[in-house]
C-alpha positions as CSV (number, residue, x, y, z in Angstrom):
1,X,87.4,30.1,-62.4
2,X,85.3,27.8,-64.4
3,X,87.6,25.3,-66.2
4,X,87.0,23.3,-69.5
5,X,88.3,20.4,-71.3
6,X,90.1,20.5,-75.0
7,X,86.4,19.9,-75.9
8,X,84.9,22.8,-74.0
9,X,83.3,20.5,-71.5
10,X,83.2,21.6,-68.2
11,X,86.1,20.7,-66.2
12,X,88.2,20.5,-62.8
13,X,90.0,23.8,-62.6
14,X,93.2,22.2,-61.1
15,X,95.2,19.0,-61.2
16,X,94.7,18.9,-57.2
17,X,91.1,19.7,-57.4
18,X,90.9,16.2,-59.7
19,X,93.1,14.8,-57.1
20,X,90.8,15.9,-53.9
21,X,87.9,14.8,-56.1
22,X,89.3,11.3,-57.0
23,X,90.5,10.9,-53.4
24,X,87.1,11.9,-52.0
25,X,85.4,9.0,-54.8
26,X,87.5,6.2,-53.1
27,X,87.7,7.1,-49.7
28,X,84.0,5.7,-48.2
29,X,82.5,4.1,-45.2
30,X,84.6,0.8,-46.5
31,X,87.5,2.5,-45.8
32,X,86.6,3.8,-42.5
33,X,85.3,0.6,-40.7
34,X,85.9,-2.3,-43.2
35,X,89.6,-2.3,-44.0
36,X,90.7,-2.3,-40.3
37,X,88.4,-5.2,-39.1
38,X,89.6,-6.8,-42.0
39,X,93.5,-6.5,-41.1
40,X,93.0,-7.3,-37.6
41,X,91.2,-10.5,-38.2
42,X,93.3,-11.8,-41.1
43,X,96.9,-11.4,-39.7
44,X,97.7,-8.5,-38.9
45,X,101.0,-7.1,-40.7
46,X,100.8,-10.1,-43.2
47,X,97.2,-9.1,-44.5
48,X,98.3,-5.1,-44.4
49,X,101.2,-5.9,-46.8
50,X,99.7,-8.2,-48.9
51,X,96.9,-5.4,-49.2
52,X,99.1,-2.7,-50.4
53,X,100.8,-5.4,-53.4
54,X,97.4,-5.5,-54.2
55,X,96.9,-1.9,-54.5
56,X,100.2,-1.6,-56.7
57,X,100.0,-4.6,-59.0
58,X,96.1,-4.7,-59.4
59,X,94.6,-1.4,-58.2
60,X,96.6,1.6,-59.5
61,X,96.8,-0.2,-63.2
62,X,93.0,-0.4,-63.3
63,X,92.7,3.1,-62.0
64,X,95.0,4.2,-65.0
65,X,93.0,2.3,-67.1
66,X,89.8,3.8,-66.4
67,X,91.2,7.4,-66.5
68,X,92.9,7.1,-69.5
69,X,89.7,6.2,-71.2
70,X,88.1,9.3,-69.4
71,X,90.7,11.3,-70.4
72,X,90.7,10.5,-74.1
73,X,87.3,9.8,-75.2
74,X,86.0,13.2,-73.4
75,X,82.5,12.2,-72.7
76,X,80.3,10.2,-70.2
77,X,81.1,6.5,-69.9
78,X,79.9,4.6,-72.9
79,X,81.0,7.2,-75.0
80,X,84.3,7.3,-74.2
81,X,85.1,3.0,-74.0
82,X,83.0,3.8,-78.0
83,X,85.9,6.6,-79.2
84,X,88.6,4.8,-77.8
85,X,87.2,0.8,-79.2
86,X,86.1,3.1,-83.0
87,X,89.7,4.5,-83.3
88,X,91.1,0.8,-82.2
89,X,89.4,-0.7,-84.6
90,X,87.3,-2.8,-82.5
91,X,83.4,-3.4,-82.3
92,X,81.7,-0.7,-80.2
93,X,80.0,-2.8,-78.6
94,X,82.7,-2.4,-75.8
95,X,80.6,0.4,-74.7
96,X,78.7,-2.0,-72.7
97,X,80.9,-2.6,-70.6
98,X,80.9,0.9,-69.3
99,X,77.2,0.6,-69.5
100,X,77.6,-1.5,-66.7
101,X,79.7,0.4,-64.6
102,X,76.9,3.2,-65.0
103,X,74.3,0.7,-63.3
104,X,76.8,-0.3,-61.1
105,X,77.3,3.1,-59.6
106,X,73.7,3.8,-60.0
107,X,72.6,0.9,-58.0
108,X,75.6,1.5,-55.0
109,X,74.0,5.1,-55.0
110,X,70.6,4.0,-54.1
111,X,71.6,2.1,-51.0
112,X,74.6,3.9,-50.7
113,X,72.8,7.3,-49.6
114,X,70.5,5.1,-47.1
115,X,74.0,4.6,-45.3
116,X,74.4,8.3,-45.2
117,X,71.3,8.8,-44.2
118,X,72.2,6.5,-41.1
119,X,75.0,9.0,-40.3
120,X,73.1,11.8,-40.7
121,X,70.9,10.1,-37.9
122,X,74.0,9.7,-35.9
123,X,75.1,13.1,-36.1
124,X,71.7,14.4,-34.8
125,X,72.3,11.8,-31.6
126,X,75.8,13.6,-31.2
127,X,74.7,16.9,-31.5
128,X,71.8,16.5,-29.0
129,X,74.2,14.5,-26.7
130,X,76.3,17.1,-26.7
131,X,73.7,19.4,-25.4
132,X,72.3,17.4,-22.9
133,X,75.7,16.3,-21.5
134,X,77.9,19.2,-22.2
135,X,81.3,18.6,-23.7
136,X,83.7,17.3,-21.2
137,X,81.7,14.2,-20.3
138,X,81.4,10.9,-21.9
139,X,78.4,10.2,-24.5
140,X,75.1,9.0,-23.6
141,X,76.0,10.0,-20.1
142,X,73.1,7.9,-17.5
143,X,72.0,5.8,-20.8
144,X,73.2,1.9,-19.8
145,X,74.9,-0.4,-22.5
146,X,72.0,-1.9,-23.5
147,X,69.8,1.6,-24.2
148,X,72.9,2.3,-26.6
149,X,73.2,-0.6,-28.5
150,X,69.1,-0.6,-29.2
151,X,69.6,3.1,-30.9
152,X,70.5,1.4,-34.0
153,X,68.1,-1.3,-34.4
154,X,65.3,0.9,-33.7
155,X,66.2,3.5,-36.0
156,X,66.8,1.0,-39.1
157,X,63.1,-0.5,-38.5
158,X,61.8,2.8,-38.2
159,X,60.6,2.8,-42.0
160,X,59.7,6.8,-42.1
161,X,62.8,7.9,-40.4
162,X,65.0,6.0,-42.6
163,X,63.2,6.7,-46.1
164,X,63.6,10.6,-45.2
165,X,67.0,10.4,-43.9
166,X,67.6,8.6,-47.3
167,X,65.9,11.4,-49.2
168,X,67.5,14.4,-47.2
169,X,70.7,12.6,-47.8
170,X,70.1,12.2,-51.7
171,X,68.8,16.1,-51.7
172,X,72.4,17.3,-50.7
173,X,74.0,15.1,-53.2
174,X,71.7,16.3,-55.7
175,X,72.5,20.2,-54.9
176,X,75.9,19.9,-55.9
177,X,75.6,17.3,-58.5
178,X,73.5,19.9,-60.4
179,X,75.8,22.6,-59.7
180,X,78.2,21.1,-62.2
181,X,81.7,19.7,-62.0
182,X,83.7,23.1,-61.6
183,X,80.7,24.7,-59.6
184,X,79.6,21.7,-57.3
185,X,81.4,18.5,-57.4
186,X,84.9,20.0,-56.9
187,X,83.9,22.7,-54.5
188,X,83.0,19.2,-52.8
189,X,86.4,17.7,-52.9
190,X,88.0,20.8,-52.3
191,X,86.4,22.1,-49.0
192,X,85.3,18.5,-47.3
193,X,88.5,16.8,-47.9
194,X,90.7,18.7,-46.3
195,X,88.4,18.8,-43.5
196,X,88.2,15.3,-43.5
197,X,91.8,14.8,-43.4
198,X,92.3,17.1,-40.6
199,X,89.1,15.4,-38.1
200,X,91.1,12.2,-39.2
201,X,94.2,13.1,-37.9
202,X,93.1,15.1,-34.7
203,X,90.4,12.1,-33.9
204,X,93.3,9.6,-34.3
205,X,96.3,11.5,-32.3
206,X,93.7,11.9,-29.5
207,X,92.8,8.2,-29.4
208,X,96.4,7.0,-29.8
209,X,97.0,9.4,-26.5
210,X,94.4,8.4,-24.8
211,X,93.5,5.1,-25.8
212,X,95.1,1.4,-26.1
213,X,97.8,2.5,-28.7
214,X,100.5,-0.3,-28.3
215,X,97.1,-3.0,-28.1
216,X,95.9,-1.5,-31.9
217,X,99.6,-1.9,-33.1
218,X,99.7,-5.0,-32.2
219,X,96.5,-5.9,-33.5
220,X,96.7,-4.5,-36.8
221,X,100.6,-4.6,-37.4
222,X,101.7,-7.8,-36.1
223,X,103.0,-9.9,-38.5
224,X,102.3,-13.7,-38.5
225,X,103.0,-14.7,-42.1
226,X,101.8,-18.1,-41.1
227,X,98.3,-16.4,-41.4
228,X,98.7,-15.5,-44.5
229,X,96.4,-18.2,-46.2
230,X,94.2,-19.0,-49.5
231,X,90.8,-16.9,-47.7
232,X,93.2,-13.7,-46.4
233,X,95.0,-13.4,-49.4
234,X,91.4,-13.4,-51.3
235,X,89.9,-10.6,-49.0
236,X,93.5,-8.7,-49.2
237,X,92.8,-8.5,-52.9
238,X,89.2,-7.7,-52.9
239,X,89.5,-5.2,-50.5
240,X,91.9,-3.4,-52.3
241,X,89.8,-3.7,-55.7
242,X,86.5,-2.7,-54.0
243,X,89.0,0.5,-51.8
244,X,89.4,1.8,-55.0
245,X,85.7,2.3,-56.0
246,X,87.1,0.4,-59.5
247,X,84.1,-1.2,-61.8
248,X,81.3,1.6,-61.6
249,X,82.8,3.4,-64.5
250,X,83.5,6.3,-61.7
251,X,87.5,7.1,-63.0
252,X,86.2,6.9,-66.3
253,X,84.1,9.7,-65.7
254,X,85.9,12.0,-63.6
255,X,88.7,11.2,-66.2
256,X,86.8,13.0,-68.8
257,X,87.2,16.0,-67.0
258,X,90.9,16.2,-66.6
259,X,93.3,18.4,-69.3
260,X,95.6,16.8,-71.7
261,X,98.6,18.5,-69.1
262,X,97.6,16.3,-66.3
263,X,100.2,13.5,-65.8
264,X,97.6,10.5,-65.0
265,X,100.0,8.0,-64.3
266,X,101.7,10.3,-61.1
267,X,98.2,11.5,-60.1
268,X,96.8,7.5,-60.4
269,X,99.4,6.7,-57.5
270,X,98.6,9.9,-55.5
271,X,95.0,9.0,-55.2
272,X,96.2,5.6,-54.4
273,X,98.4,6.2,-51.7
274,X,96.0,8.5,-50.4
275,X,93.3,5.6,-50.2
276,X,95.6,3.4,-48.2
277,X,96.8,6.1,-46.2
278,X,93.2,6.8,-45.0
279,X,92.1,3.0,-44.5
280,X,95.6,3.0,-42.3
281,X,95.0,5.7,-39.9
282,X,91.3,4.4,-39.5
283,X,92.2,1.9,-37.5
284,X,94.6,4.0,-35.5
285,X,91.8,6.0,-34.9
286,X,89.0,3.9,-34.0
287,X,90.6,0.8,-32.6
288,X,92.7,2.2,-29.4
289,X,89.6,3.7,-28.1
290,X,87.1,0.6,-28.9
291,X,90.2,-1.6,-27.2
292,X,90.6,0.2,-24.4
293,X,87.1,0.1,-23.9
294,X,87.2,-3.6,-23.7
295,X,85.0,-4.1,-26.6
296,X,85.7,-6.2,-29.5
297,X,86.2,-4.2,-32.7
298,X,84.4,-6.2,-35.1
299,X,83.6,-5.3,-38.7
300,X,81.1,-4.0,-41.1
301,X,78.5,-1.3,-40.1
302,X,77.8,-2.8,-36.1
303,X,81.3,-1.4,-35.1
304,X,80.6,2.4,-36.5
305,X,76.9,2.8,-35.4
306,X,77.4,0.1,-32.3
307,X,80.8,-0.2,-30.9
308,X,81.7,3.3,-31.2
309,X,78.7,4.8,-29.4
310,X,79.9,2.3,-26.3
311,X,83.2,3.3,-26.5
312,X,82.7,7.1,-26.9
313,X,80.6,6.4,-23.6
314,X,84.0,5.4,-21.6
315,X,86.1,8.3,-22.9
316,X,86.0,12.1,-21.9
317,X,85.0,14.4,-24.3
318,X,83.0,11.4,-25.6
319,X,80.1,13.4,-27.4
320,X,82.0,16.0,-29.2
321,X,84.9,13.4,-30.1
322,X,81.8,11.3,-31.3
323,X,80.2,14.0,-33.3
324,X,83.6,14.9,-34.6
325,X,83.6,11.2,-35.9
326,X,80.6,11.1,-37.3
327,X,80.8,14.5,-39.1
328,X,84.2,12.7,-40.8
329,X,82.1,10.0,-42.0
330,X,79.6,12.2,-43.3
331,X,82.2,14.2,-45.3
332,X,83.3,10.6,-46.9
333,X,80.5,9.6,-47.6
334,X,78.8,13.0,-49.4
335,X,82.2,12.9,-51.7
336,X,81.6,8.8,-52.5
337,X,77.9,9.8,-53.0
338,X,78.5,12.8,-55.6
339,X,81.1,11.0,-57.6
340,X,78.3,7.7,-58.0
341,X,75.4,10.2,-58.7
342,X,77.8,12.0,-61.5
343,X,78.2,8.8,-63.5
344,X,75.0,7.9,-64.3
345,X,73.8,11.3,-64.6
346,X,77.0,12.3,-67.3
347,X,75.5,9.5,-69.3
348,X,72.0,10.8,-69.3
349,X,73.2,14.5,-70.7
350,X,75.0,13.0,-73.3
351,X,72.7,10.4,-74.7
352,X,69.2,12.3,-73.9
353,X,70.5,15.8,-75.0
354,X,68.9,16.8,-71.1
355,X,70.4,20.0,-69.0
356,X,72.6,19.0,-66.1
357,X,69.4,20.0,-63.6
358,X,66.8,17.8,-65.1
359,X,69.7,15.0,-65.9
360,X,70.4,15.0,-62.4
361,X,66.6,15.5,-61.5
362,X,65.5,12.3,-63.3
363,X,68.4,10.2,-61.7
364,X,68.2,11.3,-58.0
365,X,64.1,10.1,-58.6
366,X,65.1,6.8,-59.7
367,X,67.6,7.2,-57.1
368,X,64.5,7.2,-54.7
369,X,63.0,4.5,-55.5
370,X,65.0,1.9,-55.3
371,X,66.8,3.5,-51.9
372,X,63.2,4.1,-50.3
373,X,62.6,0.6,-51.1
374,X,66.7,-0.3,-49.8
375,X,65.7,1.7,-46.5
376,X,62.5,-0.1,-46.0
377,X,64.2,-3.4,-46.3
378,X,65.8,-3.2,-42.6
379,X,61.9,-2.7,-41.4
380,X,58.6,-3.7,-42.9
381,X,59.8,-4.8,-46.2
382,X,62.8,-7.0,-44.4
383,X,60.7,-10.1,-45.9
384,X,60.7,-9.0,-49.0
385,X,63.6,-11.2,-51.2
386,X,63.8,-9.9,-54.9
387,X,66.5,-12.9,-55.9
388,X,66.0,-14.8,-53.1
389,X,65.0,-17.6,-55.3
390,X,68.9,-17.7,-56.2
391,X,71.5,-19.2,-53.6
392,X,73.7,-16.1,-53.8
393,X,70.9,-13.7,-52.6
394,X,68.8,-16.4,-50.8
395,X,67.4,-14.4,-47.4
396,X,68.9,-10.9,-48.4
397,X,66.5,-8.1,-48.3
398,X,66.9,-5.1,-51.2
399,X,69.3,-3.2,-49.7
400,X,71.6,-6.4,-48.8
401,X,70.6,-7.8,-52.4
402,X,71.9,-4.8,-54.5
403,X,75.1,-4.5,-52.7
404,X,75.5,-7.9,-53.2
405,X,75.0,-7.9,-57.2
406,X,77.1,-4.8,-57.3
407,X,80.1,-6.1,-55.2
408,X,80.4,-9.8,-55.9
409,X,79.2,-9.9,-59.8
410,X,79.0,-6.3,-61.7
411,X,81.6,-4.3,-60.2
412,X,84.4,-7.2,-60.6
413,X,82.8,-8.3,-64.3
414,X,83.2,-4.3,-65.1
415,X,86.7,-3.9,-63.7
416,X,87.7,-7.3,-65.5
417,X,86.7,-6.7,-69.1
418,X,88.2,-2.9,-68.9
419,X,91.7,-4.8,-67.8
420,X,91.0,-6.5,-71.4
421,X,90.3,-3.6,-73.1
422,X,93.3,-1.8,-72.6
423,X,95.3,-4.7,-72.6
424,X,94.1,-6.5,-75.6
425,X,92.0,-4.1,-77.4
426,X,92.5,-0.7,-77.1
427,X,95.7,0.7,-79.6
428,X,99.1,0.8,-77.8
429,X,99.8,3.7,-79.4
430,X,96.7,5.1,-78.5
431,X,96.9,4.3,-74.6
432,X,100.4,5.2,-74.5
433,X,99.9,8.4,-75.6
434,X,97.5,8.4,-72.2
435,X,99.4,7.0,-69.6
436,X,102.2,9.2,-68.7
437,X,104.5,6.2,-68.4
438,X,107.6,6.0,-69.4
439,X,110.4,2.8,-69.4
440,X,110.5,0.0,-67.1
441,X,107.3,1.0,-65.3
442,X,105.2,1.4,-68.6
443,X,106.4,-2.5,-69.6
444,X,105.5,-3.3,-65.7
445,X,102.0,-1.3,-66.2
446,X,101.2,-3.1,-69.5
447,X,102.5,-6.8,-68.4
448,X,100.4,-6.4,-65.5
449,X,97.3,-4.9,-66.7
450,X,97.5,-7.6,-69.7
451,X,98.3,-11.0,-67.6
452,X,97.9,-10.2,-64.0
453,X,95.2,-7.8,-63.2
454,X,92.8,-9.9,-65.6
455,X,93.7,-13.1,-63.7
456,X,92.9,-11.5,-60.2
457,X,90.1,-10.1,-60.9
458,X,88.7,-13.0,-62.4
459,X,89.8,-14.7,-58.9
460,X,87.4,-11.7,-57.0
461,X,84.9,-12.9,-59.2
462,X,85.0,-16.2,-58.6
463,X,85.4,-15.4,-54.9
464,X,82.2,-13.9,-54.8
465,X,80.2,-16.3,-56.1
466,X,82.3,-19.5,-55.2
467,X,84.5,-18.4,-52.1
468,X,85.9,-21.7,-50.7
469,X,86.6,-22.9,-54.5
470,X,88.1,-19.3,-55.1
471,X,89.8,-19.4,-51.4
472,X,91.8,-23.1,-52.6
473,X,93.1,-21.9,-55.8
474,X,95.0,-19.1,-53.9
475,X,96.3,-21.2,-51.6
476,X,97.1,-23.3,-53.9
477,X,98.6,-20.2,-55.8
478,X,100.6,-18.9,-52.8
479,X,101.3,-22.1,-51.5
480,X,99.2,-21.2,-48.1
481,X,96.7,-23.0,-46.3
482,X,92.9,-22.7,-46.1
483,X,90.4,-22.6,-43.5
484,X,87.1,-21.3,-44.8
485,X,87.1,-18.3,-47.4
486,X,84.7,-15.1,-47.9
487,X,85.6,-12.5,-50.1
488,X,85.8,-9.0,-48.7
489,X,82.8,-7.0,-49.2
């Protein structure tokens, strides 16, 4: 069944299949490896529920935002923020701001599909583990500690082998990009997802019953208020802006494919309790295997292409448990990738006139560019600084520098002027016509997308680009300490 919206656009055929596809544009490697690091190091319980106020009082009202101006304008991006600012009465001009969420998502695509291309790397490791080993015994089997933990510096200096694993990795996303959003992008969502969520759960019930369970409680769960100062409170809130994928104009453009019978507000909080859900049972499923392996389960990408590959060497079953893993990862990070190829390349059919193929074409190319240069970055280019002349990016190679501009200045910037748009801009009538709220929660959603979610964001701004200063003001804000203060990325 090939659906369409009210303007005979293609579109999802189902309100779950916008659902699986949302869910599977949110749910990424950051939800996988950062959010858990991020709990266990900044209190525990206190940083966990401060996290999911964040999600409800800043998150979900920016995700409504975005897909209301999806949902009405009909079109890619730009377009859309242009119907909904013309029939305001405002400047069109606010079009630019979506503008910038399509470079946004451009630019995390680029680099973003060199990460993939590190799992696909990983899965290859697995699968030829696996038949070297056999499946009952531990990975690596006869490799020692230190042989491990080289695999993953030698494969990011290894320029070839990264720029193809980039460009094999862009090729899939391409194939169903193309394909269309009923054909491809949702046939995505719908198969991979469920998958996803059941590797998730079977990975995680396996390491709770074989791993240090009550340790990872503890660890993640615990809650020491007294932790709870200026620097966590900052990370709890970035992390849940940058959870959300908000600020690459992504909701804005799936939005465009939803019916007028979808209820956004009810599928907004869906999709966000689903996010949190998933960043949740990540750490329950990495951590009690990485504790009881008596390594330290540190952040960012060193604990999934480092730690785990130790730890899945002291567990049974460790190969296939550790391709299971990585297959998961690669099932997030295909969804994430289609969903920031799709925004730039909707804008391209609409303001070019192209086909969907070329459209798609033409943006996986540029795509290639900057990610060949993004994968060479961690090898022969790694001295190579493109704003290194600026303290933000001084020493940061191409890959480190675009996910820098995206995460600390365009992606907040993006989020924070669309907060003003609906707030202050947009027609009430107009965008309450969208919402599906109703009562106390539609004066909560407006109060807060208004006054509140403008003021934090403008903090995650802020934090990016002057984290202690950003850090103090929170403290002084919640009345909490500080200690030293970087947002989360």
């Amino acid at each position: 069944m090939v659906a369409t919206t009210s303007t005979g656009r293609d579109g999802w055929s189902s309100r779950s299949a916008f659902i699986l596809a949302a869910i599977g544009s949110a749910v990424g490697l950051g939800n996988l490896v950062r959010f858990p690091a991020e709990a266990g190091a900044n209190g525990g319980g206190a940083f966990v529920l401060f996290y999911i106020l964040c999600i409800v009082l800043i998150g979900l009202p920016v995700l409504l935002s975005e897909t209301l101006i999806g949902r009405h304008g009909q079109a890619a991006a730009p377009e859309s923020y242009r119907k909904v600012a013309e029939e305001s009465g405002a400047s069109k001009s606010w079009e630019l701001v979506a503008t910038l969420g399509v470079l946004s998502a451009f630019l995390v695509l680029s680099f973003y599909c060199v990460l993939g291309g590190w799992v696909l790397y990983y899965m290859y490791l697995f699968v030829a583990d696996l038949i070297a080993t056999g499946v009952s015994g531990p990975a690596f089997d006869g490799m020692s500690f230190e042989a491990v933990d080289a695999l993953f510096p030698a494969m990011i200096a290894n320029g070839p082998v990264t720029v193809v694993l980039n460009l094999i990795f862009l090729a899939i996303t391409l194939f169903f990009v193309a394909r269309g959003v009923s054909g491809g992008i949702e046939k995505v969502a719908v198969y991979l997802m469920p998958l996803f969520f059941v590797l998730l759960v079977g990975i995680t019930i396996y390491s709770l019953i074989g791993g240090a369970s009550q340790e990872t409680f503890d660890y993640l769960f615990t809650f020491e208020p007294e932790k709870l100062t200026g620097e966590v409170m900052l990370a709890a809130v970035g992390q849940a802006f940058f959870s959300l994928s908000l600020g690459v104009a992504g909701m804005v453009t799936y939005g465009a494919y939803v019916s007028r019978e979808v209820n956004l507000a009810g599928t907004s909080a869906i999709i966000g309790a689903a996010d949190t859900s998933v960043a949740l049972v990540a750490g329950l499923c990495i951590f009690p295997i990485v504790i009881a392996a008596g390594l330290t389960p540190n952040g960012g990408l060193g604990l999934m292409f480092q730690t785990l590959p130790h730890a899945f060497q002291e567990i049974p079953f460790g190969s296939l448990i550790g391709l299971a893993f990585f297959i998961m990862v690669g099932f997030a990070a295909l969804t994430s990738s289609v969903a920031l190829m799709e925004v730039p390349s909707a804008w391209v059919i609409d303001q070019f006139r192209l086909p969907r193929p070329a459209a798609v074409l033409l943006v996986t190319a540029l795509a290639a560019v900057f990610g060949t240069l993004s994968a060479l970055s961690t090898g022969m280019l790694s001295g190579f600084h493109p704003l290194g002349f600026l303290p933000m990016f001084e020493g940061l190679g191409f890959l480190d520098t675009l996910d820098t501009l995206t995460s600390k200045l365009t992606m907040p910037i993006g989020a924070l002027f669309t907060a003003v748009f609906i707030g202050w801009i947009a027609d009430k009538r107009l965008v309450d016509a969208e919402n599906g709220l109703s009562g106390g929660l539609h004066y909560l959603w407006r109060f807060l997308v208004r006054w509140f979610c403008p003021l934090a964001l403008l903090l995650i701004l802020l934090g990016g680009i002057f984290p202690d200063r950003a850090a103090q003001l929170f403290a002084a804000l919640g009345g909490g300490e500080v200690q030293s203060a970087e947002v989360a990325e």
